[in-house]
C-alpha positions as CSV (number, residue, x, y, z in Angstrom):
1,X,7.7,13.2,23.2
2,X,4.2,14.0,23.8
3,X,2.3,11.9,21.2
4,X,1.6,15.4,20.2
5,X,2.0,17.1,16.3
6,X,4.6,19.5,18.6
7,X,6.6,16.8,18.9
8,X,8.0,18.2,15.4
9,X,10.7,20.8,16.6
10,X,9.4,23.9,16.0
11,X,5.8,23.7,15.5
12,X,3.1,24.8,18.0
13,X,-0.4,24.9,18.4
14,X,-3.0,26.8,19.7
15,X,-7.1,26.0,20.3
16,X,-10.0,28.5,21.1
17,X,-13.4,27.8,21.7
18,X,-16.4,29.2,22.8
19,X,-18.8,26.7,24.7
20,X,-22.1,28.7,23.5
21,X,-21.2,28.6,20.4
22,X,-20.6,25.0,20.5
23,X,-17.6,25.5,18.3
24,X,-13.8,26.4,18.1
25,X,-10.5,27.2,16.1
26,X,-7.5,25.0,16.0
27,X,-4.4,26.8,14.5
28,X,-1.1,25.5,13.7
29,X,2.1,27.3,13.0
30,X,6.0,27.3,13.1
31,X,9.2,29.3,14.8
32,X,10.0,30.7,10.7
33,X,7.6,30.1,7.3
34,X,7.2,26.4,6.4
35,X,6.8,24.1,3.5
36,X,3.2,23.0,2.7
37,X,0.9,20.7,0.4
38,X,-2.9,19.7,0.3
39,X,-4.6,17.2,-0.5
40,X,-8.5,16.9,-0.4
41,X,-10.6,14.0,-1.1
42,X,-13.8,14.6,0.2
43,X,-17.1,15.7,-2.0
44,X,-18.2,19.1,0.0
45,X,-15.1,21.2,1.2
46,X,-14.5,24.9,2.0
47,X,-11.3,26.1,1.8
48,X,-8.9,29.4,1.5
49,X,-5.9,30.0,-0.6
50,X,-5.4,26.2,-0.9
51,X,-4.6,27.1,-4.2
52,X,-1.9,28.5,-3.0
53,X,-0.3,25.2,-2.0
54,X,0.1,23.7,-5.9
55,X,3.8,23.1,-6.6
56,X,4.1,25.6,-9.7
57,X,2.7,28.7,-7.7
58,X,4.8,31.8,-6.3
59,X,5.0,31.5,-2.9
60,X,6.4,28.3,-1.6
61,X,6.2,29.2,2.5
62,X,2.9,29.5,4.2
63,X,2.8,30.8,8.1
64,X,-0.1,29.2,9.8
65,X,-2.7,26.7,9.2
66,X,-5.9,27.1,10.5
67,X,-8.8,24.3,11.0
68,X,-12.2,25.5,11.7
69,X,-15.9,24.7,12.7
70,X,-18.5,27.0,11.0
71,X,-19.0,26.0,7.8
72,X,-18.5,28.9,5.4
73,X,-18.2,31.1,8.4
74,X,-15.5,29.6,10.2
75,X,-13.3,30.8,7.4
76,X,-13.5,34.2,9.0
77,X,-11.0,32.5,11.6
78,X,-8.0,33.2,9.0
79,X,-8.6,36.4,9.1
80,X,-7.8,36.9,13.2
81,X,-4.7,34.6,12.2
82,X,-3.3,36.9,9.6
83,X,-3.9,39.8,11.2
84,X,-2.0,38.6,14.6
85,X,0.9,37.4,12.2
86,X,0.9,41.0,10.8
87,X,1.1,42.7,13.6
88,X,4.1,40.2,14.5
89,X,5.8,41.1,11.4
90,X,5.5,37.4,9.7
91,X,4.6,37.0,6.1
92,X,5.2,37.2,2.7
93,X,7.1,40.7,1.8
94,X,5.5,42.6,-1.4
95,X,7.0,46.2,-1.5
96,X,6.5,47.6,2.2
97,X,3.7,45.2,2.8
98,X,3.4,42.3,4.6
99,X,1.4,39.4,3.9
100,X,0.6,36.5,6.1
101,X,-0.2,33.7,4.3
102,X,-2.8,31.2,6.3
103,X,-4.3,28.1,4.5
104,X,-7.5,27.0,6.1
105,X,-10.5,24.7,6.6
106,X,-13.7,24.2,7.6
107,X,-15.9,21.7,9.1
108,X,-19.9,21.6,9.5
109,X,-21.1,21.9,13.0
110,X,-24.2,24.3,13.0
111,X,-26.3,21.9,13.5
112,X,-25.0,20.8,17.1
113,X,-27.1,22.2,19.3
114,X,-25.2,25.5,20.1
115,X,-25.9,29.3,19.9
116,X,-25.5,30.5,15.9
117,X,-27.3,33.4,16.1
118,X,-25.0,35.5,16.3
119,X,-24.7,39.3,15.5
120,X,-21.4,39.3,14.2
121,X,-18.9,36.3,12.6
122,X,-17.1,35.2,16.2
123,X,-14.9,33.0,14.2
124,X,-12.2,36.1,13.9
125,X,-12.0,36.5,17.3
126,X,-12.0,33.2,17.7
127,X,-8.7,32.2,15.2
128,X,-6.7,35.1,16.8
129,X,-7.5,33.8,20.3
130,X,-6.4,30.3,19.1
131,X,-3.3,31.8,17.5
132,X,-2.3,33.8,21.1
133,X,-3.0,30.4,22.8
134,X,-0.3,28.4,20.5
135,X,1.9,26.3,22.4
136,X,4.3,23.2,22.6
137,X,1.4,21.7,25.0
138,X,-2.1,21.9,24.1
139,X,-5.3,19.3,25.4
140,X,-7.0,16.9,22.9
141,X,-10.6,15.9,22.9
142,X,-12.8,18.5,23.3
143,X,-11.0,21.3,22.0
144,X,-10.6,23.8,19.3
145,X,-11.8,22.9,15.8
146,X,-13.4,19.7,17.6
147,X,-15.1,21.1,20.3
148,X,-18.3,20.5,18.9
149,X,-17.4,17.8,16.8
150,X,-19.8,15.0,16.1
151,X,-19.4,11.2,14.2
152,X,-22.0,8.7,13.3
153,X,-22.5,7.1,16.8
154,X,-20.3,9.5,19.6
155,X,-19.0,12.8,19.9
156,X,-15.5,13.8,17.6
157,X,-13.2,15.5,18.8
158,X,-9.2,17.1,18.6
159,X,-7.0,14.3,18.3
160,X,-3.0,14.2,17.3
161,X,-0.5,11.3,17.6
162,X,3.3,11.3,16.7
163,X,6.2,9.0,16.2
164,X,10.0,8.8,15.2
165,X,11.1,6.8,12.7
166,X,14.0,5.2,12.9
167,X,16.2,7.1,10.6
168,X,15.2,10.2,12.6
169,X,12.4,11.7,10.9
170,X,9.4,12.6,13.1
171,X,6.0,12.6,12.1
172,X,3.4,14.3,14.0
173,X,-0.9,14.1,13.1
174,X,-3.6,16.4,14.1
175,X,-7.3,16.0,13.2
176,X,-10.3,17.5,13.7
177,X,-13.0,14.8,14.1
178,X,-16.2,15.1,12.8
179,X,-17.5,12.8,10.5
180,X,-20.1,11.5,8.6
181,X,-18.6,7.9,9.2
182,X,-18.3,6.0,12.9
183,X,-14.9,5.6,14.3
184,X,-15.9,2.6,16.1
185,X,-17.0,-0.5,15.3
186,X,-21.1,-1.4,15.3
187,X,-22.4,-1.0,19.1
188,X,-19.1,-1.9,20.3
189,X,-16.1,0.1,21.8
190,X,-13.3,-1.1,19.3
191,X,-11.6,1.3,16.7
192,X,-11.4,0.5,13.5
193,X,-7.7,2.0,14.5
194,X,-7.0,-0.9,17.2
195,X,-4.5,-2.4,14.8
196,X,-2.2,0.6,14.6
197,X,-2.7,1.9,18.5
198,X,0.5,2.4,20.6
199,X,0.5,1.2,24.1
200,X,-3.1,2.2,25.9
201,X,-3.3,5.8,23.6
202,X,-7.2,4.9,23.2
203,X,-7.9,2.1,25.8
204,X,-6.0,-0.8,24.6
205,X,-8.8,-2.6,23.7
206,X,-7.5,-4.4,20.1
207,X,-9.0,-4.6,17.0
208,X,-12.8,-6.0,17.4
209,X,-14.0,-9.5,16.9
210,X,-16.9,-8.9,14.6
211,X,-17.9,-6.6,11.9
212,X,-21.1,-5.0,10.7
213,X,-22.2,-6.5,7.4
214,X,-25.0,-4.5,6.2
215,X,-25.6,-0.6,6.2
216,X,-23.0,1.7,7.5
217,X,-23.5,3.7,10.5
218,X,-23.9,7.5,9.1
219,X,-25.2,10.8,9.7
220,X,-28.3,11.9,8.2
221,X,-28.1,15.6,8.0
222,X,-24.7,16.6,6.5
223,X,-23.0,17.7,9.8
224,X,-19.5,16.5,8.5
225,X,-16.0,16.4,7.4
226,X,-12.6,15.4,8.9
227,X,-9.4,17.7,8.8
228,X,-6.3,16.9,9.0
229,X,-2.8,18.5,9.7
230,X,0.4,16.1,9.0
231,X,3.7,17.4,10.0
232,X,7.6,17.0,9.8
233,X,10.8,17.5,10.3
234,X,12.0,15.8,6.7
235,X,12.8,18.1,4.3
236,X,10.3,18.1,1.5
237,X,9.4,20.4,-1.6
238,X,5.9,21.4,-1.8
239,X,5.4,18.7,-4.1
240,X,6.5,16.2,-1.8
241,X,4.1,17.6,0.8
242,X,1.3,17.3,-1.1
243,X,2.3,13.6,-1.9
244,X,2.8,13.0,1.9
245,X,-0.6,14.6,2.2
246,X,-2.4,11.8,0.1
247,X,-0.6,9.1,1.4
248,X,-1.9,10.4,4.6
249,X,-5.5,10.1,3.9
250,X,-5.2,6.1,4.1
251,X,-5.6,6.9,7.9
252,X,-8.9,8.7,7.6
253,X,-9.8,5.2,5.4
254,X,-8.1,3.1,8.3
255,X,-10.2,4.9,11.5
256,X,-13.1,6.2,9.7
257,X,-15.7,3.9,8.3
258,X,-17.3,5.5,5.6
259,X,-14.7,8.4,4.8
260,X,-14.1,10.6,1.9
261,X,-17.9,10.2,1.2
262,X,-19.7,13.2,-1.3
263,X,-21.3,14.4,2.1
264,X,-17.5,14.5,3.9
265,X,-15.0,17.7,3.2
266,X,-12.2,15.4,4.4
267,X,-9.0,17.6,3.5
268,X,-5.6,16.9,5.2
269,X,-2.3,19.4,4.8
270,X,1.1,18.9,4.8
271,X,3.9,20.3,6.6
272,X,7.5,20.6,6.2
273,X,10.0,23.0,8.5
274,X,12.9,20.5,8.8
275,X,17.0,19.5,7.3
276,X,16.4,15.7,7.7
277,X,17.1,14.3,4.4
278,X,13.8,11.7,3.1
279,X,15.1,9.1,1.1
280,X,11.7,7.1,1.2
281,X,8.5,8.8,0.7
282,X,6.6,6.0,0.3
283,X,7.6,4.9,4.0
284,X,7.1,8.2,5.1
285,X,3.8,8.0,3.6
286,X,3.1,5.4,5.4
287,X,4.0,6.5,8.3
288,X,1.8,9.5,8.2
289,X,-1.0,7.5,7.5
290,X,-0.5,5.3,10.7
291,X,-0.1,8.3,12.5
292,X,-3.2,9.8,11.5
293,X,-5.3,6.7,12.1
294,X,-4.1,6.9,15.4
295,X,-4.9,10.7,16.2
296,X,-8.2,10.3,14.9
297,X,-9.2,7.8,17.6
298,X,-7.4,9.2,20.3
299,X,-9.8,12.7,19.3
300,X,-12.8,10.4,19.8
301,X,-11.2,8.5,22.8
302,X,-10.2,11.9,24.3
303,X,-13.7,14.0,23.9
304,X,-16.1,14.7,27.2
305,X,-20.0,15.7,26.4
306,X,-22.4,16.3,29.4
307,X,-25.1,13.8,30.1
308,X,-27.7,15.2,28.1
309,X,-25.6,15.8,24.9
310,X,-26.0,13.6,21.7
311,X,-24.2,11.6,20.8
312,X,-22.6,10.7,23.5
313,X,-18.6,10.7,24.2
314,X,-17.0,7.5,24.2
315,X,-16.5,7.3,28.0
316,X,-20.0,7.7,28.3
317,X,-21.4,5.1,26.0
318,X,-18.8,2.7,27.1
319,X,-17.9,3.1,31.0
């Protein structure tokens, strides 16, 4: 086990970024077509064929998920994914045509400092250099959709987090950091996710002393919105998926402080690839929500910025 979403057999990832840019692609995808729900509760999203993922629609296996910065434009990103799969031969069959089918979303980080005037979308390169990168291994922090990743007081990040329960199912979290919330407490260097860390994952620290009674720490200008990605090897119906998806969003509530705000995207997907019979979804639920929690601080815990950049990384503000 790597505390990694990987740690689900069969799923891999794969990050790009491009330092100029001040942005990146996370994609996520599985050895064969996999089971997947949605669930978004934040106020400004951007999506594609999330629609897709209702229960009472046609196609019931998606290929890849991809997670993106960019705003609007980051949903180019899909488009290098689907057309990697094609050439690979994966997707959904119509006739003698194949079609990849690649959920995605996008968080808001033009206004980080990096190059966006570009010439020409990068975000398609981008995904398909993320998807040739996909792996059993891959860094946190820094990386892919949360390279330039921002929260109320310290630089987001790419965090994930996993854990086997003890009736075999594992549960794997990755998240894209970039909210509009804090994931720390006040001034201090406590999570709000100290109750639910495992081991030293984000310093070991425990759950703060004292909490902030008036206003929230926030962002001002609308650079926002957390994604997630929960994963697992239970074997669940597309319905159950997008019930473990929910269920998951109590971690964005547990180690983000203010989430699913009307200024947040916050979105988290659901995947299924496995035969392990779930007998409690509510647990599971659970579960996934813990996990997530988890990954997001590790994300923040995990992320590097250079002296100059604000915010400033955690190790930075508190070393």
């Amino acid at each position: 086990m790597q505390n990694l979403i990987t740690d689900v057999p069969h799923f891999q990832v794969g990050n790009a970024h491009d330092k100029n840019l001040k942005s990146g692609v996370t994609v996520l995808t599985c050895d064969t077509p996999f089971t997947c729900g949605v669930s978004v509760m934040g106020g400004a999203p951007g999506t594609r064929e999330t629609d897709l993922l209702a229960a009472d629609k046609t196609v019931q296996t998606i290929d890849a998920i991809v997670l993106s910065g960019g705003s609007a434009f980051g949903l180019d990103a899909a488009s290098g994914v689907t057309d990697a799969l094609r050439h690979a031969g994966r997707g959904f069959e119509v006739g003698d045509q194949t079609v990849p089918i690649v959920p995605a979303a996008i968080l808001f980080d033009l206004l980080n400092g990096g190059d966006k005037n570009w010439v020409q979308n990068p975000y398609n390169a981008l995904g398909a250099k993320a998807y040739s990168a996909r792996g059993l291994s891959f860094e946190i922090g820094t990386q892919g959709a949360g390279f330039g990743a921002t929260t109320a007081t310290l630089k987001g990040g790419l965090g994930s987090a996993s854990m086997t329960l003890p009736n075999g199912i594992i549960i794997g979290a990755l998240v894209a950091v970039n909210a509009l919330g804090s994931a720390t407490v006040g001034d201090g260097p406590h999570f709000w996710s100290a109750p639910f860390e495992n081991g030293n994952e984000f310093g070991n620290l425990g759950p703060s002393v004292t909490y902030p009674t008036g206003r929230l720490a926030t962002k001002g200008d609308g650079r926002n919105t957390t994604l997630g990605i929960i994963a697992t090897n239970a074997k669940l119906t597309q319905a159950q998926c997008t019930r473990l998806a929910t269920a998951a969003h109590d971690g964005f509530a547990r180690a983000l402080v203010p989430s699913h705000t009307d200024m947040d995207g916050d979105l988290i997907f659901a995947a299924s690839n496995g035969d392990k019979a779930c007998d409690d979804l509510i647990y599971l639920g659970h579960a996934a929500a813990t996990c997530m929690a988890r990954a997001i601080a590790r994300g923040v815990y995990a992320a590097r910025s250079d002296p100059f950049e604000s915010p400033p990384c955690y190790a930075r503000a508190f070393s």
